[in-house]
Gaussian input, Z-matrix of N, CA and C with variables (Angstrom, degrees):
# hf/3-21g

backbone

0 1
 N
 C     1     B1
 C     2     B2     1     A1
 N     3     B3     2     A2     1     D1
 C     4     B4     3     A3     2     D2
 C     5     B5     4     A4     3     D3
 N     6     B6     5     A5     4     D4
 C     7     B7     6     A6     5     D5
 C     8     B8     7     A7     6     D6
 N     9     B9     8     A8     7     D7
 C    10    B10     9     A9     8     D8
 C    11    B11    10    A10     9     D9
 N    12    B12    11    A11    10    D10
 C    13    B13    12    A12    11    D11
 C    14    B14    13    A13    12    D12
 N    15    B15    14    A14    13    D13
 C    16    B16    15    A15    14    D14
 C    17    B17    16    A16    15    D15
 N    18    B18    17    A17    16    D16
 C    19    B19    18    A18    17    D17
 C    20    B20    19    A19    18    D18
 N    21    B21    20    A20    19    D19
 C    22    B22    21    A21    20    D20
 C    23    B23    22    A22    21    D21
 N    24    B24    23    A23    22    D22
 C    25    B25    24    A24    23    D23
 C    26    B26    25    A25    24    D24
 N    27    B27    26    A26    25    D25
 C    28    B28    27    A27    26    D26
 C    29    B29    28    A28    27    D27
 N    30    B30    29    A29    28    D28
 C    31    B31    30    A30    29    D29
 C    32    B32    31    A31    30    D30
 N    33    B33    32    A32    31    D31
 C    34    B34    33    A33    32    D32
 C    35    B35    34    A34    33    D33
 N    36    B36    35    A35    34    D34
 C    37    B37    36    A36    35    D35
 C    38    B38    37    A37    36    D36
 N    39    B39    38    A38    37    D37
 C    40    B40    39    A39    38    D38
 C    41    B41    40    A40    39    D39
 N    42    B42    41    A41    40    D40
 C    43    B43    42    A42    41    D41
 C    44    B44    43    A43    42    D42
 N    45    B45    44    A44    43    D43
 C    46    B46    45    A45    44    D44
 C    47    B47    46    A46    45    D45
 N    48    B48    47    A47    46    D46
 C    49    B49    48    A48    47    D47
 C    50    B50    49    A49    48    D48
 N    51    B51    50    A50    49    D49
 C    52    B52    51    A51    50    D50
 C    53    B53    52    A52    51    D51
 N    54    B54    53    A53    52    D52
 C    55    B55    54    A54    53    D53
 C    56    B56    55    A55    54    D54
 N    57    B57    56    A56    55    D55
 C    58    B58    57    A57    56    D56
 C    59    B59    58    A58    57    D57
 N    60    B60    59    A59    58    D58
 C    61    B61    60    A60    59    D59
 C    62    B62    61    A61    60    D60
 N    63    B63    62    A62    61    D61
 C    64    B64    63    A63    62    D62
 C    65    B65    64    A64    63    D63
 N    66    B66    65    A65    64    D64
 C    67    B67    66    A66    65    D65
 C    68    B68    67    A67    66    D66
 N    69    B69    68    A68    67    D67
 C    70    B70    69    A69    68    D68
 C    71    B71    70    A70    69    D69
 N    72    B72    71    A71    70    D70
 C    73    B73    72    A72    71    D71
 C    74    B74    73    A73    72    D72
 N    75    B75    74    A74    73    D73
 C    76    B76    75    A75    74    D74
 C    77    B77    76    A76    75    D75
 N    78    B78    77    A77    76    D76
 C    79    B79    78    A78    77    D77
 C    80    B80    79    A79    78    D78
 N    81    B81    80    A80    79    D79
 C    82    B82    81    A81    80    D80
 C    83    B83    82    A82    81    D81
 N    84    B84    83    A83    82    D82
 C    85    B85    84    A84    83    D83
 C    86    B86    85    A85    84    D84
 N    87    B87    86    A86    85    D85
 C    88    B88    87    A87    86    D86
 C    89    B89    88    A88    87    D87
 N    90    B90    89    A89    88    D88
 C    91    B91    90    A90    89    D89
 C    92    B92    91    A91    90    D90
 N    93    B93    92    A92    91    D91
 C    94    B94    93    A93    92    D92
 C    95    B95    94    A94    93    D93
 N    96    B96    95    A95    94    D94
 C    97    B97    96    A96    95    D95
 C    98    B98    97    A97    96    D96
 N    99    B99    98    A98    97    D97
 C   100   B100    99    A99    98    D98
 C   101   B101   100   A100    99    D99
 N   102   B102   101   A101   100   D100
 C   103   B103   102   A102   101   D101
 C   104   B104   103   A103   102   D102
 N   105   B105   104   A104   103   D103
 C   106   B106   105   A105   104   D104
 C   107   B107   106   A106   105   D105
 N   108   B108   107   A107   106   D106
 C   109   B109   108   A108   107   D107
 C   110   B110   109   A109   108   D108
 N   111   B111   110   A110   109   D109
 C   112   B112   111   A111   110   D110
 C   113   B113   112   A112   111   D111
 N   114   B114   113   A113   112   D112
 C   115   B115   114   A114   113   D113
 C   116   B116   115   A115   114   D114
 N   117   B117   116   A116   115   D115
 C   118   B118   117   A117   116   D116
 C   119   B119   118   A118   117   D117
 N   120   B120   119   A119   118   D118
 C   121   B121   120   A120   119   D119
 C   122   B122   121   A121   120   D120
 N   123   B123   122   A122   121   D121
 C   124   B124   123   A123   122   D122
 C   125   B125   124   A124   123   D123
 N   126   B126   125   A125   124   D124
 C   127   B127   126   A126   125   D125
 C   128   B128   127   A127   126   D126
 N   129   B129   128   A128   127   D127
 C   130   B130   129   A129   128   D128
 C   131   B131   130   A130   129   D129
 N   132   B132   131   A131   130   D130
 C   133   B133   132   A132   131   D131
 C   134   B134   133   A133   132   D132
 N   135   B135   134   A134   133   D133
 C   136   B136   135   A135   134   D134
 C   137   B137   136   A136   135   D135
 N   138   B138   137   A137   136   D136
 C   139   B139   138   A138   137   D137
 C   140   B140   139   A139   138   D138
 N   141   B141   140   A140   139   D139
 C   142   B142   141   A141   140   D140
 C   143   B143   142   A142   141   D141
 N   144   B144   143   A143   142   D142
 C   145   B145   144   A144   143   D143
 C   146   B146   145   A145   144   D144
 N   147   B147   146   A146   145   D145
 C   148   B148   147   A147   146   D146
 C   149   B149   148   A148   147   D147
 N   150   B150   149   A149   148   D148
 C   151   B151   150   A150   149   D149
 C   152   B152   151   A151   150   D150
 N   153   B153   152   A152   151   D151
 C   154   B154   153   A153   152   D152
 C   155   B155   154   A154   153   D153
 N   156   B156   155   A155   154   D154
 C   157   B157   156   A156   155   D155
 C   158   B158   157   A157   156   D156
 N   159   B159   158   A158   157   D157
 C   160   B160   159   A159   158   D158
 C   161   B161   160   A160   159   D159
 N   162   B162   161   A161   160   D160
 C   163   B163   162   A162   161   D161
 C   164   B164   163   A163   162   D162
 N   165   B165   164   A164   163   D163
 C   166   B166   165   A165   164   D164
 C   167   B167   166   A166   165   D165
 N   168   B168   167   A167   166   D166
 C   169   B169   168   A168   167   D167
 C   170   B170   169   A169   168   D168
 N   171   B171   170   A170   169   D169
 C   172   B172   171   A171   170   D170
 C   173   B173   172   A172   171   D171
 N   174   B174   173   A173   172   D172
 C   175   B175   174   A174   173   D173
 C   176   B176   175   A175   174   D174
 N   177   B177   176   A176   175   D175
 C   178   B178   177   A177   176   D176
 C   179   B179   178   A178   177   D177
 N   180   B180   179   A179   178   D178
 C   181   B181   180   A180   179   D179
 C   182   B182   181   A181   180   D180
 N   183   B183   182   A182   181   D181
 C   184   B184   183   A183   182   D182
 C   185   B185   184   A184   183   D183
 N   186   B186   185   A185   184   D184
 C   187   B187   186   A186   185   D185
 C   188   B188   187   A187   186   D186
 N   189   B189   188   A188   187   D187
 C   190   B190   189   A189   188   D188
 C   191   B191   190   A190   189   D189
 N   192   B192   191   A191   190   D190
 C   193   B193   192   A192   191   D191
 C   194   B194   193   A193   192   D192
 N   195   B195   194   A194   193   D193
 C   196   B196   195   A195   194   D194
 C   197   B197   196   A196   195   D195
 N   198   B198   197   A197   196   D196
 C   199   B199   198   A198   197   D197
 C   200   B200   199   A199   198   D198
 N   201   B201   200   A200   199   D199
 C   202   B202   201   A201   200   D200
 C   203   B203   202   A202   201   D201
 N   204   B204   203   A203   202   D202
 C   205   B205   204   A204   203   D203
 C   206   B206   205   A205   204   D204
 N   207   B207   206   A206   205   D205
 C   208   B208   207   A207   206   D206
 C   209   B209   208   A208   207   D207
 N   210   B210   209   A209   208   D208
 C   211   B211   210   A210   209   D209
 C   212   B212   211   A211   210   D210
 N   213   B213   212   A212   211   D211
 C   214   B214   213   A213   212   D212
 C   215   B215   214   A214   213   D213
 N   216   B216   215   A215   214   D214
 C   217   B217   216   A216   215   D215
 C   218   B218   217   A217   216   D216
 N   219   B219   218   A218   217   D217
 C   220   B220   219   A219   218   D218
 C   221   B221   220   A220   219   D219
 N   222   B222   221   A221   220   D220
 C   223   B223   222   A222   221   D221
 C   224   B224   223   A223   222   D222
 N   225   B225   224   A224   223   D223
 C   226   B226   225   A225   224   D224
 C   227   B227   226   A226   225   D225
 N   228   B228   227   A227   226   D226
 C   229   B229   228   A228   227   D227
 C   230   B230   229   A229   228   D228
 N   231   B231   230   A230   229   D229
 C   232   B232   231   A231   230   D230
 C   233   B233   232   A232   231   D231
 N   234   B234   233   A233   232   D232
 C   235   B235   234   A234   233   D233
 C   236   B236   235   A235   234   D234
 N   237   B237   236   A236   235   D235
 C   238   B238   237   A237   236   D236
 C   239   B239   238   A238   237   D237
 N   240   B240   239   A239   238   D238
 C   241   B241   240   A240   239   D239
 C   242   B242   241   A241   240   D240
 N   243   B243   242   A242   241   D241
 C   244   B244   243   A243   242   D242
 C   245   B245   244   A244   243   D243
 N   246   B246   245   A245   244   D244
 C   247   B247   246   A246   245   D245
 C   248   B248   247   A247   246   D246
 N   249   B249   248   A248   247   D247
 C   250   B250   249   A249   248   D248
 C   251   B251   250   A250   249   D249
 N   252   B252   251   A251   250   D250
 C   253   B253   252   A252   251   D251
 C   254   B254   253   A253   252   D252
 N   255   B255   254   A254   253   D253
 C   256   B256   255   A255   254   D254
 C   257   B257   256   A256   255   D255
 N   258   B258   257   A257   256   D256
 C   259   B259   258   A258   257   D257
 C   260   B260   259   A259   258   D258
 N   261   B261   260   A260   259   D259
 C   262   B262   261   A261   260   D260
 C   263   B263   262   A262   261   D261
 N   264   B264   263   A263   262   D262
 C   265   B265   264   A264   263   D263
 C   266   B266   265   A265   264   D264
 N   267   B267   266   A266   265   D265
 C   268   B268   267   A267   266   D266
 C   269   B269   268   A268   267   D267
 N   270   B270   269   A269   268   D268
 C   271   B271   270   A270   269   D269
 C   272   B272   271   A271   270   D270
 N   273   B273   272   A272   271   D271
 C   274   B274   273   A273   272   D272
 C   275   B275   274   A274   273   D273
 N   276   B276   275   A275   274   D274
 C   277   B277   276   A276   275   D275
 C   278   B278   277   A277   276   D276
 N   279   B279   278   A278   277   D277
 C   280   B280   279   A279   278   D278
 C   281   B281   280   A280   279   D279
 N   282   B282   281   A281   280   D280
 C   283   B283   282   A282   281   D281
 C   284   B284   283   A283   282   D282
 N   285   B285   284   A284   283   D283
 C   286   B286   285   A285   284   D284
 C   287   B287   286   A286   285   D285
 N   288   B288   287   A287   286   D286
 C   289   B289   288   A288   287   D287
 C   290   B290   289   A289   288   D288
 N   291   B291   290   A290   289   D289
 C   292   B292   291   A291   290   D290
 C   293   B293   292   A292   291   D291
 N   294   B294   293   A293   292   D292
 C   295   B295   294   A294   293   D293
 C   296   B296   295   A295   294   D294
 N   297   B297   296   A296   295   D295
 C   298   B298   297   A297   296   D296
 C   299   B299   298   A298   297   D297
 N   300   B300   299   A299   298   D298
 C   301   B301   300   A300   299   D299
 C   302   B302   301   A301   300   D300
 N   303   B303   302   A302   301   D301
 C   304   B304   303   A303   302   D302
 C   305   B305   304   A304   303   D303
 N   306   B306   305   A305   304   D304
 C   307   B307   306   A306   305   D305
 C   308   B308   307   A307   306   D306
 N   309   B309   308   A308   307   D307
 C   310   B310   309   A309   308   D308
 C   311   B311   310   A310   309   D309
 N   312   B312   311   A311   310   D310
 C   313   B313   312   A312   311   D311
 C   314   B314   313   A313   312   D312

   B1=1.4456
   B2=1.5297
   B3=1.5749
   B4=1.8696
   B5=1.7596
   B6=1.0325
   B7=1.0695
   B8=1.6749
   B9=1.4086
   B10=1.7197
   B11=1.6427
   B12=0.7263
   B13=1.9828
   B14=1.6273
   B15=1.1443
   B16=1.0973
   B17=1.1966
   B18=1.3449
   B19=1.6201
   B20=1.5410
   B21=1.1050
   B22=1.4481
   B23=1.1088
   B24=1.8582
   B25=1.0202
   B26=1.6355
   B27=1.2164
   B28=1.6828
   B29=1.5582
   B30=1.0059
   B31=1.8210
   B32=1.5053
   B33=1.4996
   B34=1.3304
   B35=1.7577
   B36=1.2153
   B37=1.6768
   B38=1.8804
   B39=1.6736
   B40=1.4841
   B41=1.5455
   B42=1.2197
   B43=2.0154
   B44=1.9479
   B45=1.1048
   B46=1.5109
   B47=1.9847
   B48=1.2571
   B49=1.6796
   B50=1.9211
   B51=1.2551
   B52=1.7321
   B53=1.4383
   B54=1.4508
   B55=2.0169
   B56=1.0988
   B57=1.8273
   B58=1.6201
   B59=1.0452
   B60=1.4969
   B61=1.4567
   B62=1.0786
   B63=1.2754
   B64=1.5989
   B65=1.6183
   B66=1.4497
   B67=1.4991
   B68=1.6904
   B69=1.7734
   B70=1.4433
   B71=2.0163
   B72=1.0858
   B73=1.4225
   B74=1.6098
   B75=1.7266
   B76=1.4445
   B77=1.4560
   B78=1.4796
   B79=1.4264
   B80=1.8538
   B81=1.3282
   B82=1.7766
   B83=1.4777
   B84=1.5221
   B85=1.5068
   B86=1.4675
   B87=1.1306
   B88=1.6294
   B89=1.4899
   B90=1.3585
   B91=1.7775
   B92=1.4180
   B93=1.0972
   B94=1.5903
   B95=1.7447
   B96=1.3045
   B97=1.4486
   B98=1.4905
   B99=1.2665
   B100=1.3510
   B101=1.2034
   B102=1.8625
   B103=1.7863
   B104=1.9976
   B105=1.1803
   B106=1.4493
   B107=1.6696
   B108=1.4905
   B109=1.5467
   B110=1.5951
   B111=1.1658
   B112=1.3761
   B113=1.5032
   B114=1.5564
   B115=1.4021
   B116=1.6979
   B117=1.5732
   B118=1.6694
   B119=1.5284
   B120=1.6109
   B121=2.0469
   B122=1.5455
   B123=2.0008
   B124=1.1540
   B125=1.1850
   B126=1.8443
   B127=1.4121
   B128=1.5325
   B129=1.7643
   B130=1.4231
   B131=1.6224
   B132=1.1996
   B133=1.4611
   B134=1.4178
   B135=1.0206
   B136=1.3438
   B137=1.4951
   B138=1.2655
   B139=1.4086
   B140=1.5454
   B141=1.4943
   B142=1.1468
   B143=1.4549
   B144=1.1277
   B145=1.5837
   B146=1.6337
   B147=1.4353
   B148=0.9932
   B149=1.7064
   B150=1.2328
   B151=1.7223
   B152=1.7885
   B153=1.5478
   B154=1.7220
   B155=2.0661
   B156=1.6969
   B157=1.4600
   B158=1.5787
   B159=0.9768
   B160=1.4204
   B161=1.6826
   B162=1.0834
   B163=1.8630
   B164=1.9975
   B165=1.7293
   B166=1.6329
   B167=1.5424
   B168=1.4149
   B169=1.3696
   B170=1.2739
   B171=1.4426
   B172=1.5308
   B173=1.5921
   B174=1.4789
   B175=1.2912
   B176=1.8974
   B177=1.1776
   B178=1.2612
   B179=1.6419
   B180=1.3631
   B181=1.4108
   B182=1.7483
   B183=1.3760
   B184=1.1601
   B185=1.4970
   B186=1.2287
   B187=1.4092
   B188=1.6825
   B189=1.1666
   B190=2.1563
   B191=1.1846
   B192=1.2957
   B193=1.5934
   B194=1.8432
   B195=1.4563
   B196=1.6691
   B197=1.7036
   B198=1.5816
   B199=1.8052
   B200=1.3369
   B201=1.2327
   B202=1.5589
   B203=1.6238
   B204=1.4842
   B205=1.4726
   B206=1.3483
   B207=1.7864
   B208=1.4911
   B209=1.9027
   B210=1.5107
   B211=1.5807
   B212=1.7239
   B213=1.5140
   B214=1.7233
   B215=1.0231
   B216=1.4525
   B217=1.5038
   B218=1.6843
   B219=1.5005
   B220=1.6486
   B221=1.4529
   B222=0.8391
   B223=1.2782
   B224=1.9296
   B225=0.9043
   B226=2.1740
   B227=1.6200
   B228=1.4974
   B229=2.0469
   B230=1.8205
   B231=1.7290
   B232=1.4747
   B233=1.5268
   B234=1.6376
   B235=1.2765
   B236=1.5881
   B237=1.7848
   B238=1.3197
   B239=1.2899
   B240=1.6242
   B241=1.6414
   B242=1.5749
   B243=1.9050
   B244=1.0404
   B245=1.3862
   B246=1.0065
   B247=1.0683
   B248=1.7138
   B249=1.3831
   B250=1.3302
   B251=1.6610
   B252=1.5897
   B253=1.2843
   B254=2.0461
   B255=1.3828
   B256=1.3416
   B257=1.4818
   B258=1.5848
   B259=0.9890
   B260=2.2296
   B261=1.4271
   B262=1.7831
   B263=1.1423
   B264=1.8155
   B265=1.7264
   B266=1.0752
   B267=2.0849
   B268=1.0782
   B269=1.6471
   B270=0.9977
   B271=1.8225
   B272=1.2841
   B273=1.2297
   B274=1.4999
   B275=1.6222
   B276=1.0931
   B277=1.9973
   B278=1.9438
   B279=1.7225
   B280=1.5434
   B281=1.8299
   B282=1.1142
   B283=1.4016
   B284=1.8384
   B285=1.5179
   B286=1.3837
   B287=1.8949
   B288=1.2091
   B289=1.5210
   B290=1.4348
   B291=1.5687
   B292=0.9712
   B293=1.4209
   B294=1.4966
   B295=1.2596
   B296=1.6545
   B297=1.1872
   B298=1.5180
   B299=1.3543
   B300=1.2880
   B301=1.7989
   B302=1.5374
   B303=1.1780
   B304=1.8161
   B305=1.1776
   B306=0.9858
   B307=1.7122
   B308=1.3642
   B309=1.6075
   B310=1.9932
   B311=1.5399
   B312=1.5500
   B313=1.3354
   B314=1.3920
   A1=108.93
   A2=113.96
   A3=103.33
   A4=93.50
   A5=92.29
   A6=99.85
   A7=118.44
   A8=105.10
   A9=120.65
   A10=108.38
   A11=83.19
   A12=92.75
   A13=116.16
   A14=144.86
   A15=127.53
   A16=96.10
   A17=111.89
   A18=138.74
   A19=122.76
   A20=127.69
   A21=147.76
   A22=129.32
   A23=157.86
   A24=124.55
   A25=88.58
   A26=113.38
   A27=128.42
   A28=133.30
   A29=93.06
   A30=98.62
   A31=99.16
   A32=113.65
   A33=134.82
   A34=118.42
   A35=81.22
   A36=85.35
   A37=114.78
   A38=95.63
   A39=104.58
   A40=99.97
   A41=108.98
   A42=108.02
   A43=104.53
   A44=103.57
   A45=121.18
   A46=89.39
   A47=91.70
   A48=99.50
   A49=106.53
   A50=114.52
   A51=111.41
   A52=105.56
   A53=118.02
   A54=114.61
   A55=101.50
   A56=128.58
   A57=94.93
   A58=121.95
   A59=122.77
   A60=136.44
   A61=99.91
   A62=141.81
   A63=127.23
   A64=87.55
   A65=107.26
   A66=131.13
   A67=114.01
   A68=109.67
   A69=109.57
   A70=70.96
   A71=126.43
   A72=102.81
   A73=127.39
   A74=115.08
   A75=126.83
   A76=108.67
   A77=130.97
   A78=126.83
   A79=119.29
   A80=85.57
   A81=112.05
   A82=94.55
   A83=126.85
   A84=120.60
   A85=115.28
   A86=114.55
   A87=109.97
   A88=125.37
   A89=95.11
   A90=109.02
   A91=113.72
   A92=111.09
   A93=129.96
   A94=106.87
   A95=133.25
   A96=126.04
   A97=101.88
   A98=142.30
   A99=136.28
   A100=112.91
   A101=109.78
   A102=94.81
   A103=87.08
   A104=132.53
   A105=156.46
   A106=111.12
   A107=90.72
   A108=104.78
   A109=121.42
   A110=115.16
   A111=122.11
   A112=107.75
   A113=123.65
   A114=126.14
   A115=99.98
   A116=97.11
   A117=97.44
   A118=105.58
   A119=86.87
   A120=102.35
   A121=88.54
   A122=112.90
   A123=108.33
   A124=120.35
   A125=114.37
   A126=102.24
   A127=77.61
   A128=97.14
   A129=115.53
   A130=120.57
   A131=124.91
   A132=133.57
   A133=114.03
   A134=128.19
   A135=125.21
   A136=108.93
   A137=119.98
   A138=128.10
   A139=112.16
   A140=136.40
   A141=136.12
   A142=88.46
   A143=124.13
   A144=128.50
   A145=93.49
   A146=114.23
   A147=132.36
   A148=146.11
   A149=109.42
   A150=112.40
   A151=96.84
   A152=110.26
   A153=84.46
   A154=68.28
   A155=97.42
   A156=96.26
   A157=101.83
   A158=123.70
   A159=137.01
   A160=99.44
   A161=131.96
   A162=95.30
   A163=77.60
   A164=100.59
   A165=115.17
   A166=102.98
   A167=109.79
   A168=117.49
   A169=112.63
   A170=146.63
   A171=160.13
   A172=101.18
   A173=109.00
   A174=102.37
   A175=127.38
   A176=113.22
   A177=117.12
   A178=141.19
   A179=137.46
   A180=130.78
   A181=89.43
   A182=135.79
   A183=141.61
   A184=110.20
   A185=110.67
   A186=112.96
   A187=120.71
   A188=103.67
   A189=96.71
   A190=116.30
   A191=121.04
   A192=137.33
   A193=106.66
   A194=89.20
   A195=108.39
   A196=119.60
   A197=86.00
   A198=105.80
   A199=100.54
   A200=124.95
   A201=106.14
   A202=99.96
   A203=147.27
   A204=124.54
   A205=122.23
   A206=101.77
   A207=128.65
   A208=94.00
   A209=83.20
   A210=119.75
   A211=113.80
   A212=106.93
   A213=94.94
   A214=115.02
   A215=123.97
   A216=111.81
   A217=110.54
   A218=100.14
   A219=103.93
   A220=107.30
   A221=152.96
   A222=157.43
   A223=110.78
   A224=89.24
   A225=80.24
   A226=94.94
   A227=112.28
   A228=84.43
   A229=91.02
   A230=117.52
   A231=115.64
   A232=118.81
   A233=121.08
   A234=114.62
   A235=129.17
   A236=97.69
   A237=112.82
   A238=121.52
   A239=111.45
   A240=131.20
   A241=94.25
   A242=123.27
   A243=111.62
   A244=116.14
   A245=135.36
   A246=130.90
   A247=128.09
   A248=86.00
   A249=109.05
   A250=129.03
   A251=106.67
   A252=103.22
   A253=131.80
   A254=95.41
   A255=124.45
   A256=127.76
   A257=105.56
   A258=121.21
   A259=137.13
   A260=72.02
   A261=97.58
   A262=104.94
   A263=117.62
   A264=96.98
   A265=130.95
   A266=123.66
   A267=97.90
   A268=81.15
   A269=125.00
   A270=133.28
   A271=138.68
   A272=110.91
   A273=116.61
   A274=106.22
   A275=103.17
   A276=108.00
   A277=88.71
   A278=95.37
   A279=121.46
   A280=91.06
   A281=118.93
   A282=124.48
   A283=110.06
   A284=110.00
   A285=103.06
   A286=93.44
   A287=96.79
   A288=103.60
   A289=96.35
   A290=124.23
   A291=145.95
   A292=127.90
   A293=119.32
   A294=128.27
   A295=102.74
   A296=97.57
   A297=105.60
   A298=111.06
   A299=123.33
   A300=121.09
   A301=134.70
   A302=101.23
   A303=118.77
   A304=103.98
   A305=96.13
   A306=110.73
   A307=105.14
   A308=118.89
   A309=115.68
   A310=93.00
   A311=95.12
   A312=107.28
   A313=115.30
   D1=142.82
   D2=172.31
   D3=-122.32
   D4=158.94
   D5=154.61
   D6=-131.43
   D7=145.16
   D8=176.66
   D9=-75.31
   D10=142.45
   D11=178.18
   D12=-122.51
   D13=127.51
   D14=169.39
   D15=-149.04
   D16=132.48
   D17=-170.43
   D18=-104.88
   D19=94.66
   D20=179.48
   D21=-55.07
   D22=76.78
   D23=179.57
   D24=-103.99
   D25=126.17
   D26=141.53
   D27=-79.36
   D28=151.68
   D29=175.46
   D30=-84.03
   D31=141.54
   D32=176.17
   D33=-37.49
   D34=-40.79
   D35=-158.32
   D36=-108.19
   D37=11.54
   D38=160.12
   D39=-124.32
   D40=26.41
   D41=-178.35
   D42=-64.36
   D43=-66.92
   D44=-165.22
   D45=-41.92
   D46=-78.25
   D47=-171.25
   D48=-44.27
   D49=-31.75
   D50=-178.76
   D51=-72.79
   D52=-48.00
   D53=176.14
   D54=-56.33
   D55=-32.58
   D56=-172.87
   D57=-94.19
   D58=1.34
   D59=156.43
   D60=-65.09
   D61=-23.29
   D62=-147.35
   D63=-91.24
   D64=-62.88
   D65=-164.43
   D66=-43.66
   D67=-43.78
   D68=-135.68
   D69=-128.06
   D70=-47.97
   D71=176.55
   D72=-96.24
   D73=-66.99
   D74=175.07
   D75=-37.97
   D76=-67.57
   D77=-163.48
   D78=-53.11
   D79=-54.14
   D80=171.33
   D81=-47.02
   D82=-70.41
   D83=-177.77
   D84=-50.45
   D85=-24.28
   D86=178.39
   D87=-91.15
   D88=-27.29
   D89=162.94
   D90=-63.03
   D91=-52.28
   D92=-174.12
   D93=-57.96
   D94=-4.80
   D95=165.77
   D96=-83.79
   D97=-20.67
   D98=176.98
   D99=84.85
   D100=28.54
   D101=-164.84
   D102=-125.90
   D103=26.14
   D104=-171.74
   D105=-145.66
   D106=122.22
   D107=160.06
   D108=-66.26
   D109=-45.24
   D110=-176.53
   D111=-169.69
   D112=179.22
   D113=172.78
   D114=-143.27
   D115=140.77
   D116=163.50
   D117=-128.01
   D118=137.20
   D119=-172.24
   D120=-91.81
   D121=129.36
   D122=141.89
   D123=-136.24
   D124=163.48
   D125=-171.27
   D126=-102.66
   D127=168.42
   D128=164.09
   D129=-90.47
   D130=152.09
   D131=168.70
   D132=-88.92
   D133=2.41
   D134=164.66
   D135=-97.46
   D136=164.33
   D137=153.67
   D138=-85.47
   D139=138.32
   D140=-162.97
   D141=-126.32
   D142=-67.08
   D143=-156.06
   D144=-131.78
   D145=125.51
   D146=175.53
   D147=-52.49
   D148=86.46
   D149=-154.86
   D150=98.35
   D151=48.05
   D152=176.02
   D153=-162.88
   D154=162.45
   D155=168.11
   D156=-129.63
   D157=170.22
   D158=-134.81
   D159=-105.91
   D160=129.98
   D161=173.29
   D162=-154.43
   D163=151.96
   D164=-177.01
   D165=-133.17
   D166=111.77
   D167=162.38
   D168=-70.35
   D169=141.09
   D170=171.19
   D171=-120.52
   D172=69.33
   D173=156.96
   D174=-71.84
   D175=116.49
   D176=160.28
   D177=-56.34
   D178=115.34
   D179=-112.77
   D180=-131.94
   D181=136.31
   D182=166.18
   D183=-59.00
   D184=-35.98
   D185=-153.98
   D186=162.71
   D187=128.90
   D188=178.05
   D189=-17.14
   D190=-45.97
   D191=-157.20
   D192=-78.95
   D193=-46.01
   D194=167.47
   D195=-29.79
   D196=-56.62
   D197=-174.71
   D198=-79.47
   D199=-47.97
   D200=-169.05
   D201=-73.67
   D202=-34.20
   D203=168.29
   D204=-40.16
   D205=-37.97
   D206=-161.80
   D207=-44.75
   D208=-70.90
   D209=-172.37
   D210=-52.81
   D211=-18.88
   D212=166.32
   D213=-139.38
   D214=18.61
   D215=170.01
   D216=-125.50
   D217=-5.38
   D218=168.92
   D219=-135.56
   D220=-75.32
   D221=-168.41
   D222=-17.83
   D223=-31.21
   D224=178.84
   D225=-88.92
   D226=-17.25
   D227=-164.04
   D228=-97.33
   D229=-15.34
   D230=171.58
   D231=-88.04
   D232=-2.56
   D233=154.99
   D234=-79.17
   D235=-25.27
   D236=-172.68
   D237=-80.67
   D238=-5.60
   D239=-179.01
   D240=-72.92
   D241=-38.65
   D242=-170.69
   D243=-71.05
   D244=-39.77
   D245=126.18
   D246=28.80
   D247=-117.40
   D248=167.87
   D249=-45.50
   D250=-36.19
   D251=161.53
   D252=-54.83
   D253=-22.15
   D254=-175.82
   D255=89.30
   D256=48.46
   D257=166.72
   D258=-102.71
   D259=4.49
   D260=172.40
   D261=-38.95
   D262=131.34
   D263=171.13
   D264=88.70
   D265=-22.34
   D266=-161.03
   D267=-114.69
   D268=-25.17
   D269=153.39
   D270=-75.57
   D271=143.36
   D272=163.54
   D273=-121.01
   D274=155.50
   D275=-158.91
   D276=-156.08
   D277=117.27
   D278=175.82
   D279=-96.82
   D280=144.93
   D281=168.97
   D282=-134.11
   D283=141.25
   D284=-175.78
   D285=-141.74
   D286=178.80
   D287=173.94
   D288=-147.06
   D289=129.51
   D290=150.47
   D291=-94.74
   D292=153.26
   D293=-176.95
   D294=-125.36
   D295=124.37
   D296=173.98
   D297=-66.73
   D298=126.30
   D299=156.27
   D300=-128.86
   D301=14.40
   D302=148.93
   D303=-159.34
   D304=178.63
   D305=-175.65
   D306=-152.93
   D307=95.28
   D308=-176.67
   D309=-91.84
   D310=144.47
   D311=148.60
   D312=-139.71

């Protein structure tokens, strides 16, 4: 299993308006390629970067192959929505890919 990671810092004072982009358009668009089981939004409790709040997508991944379609047949026209929505500038976004290799319970 992998999971996608993508790491959020926003500016304070476009936060409210960026979750509900996140919630009601971006996530839905990223679910909607069929190459993700699910996603969980979290914010962080720390402060990371100053005047910005912290937030971690956990996208859930079909498969290696999953992410690399992910990564060239959607990913530039669903980064570029941020963009366009008018969020240029007010983020910086770390992205990683993990591979699960146990799982305790």
């Amino acid at each position: 299993m992998f999971t996608y990671v993508v790491t959020i810092h926003i500016q304070k004072d476009a936060e409210a308006r960026w979750v509900a982009w996140m919630k009601e358009e971006h996530i839905p668009e990223v679910l909607k390629t069929g190459l993700f089981y699910d996603c969980r939004m979290c914010r962080s409790e720390a402060e990371q970067q100053p005047g910005c709040t912290t937030y971690r997508m956990f996208y859930a991944l079909k498969s290696r192959a999953a992410f690399d379609t992910y990564e060239k047949d959607f990913a530039p026209a669903l980064r570029q929505h941020a963009s366009e929505a008018g969020f240029s500038g007010l983020f910086t976004a770390e992205r990683d890919l993990l591979e699960t290799l146990h799982t305790f319970t």
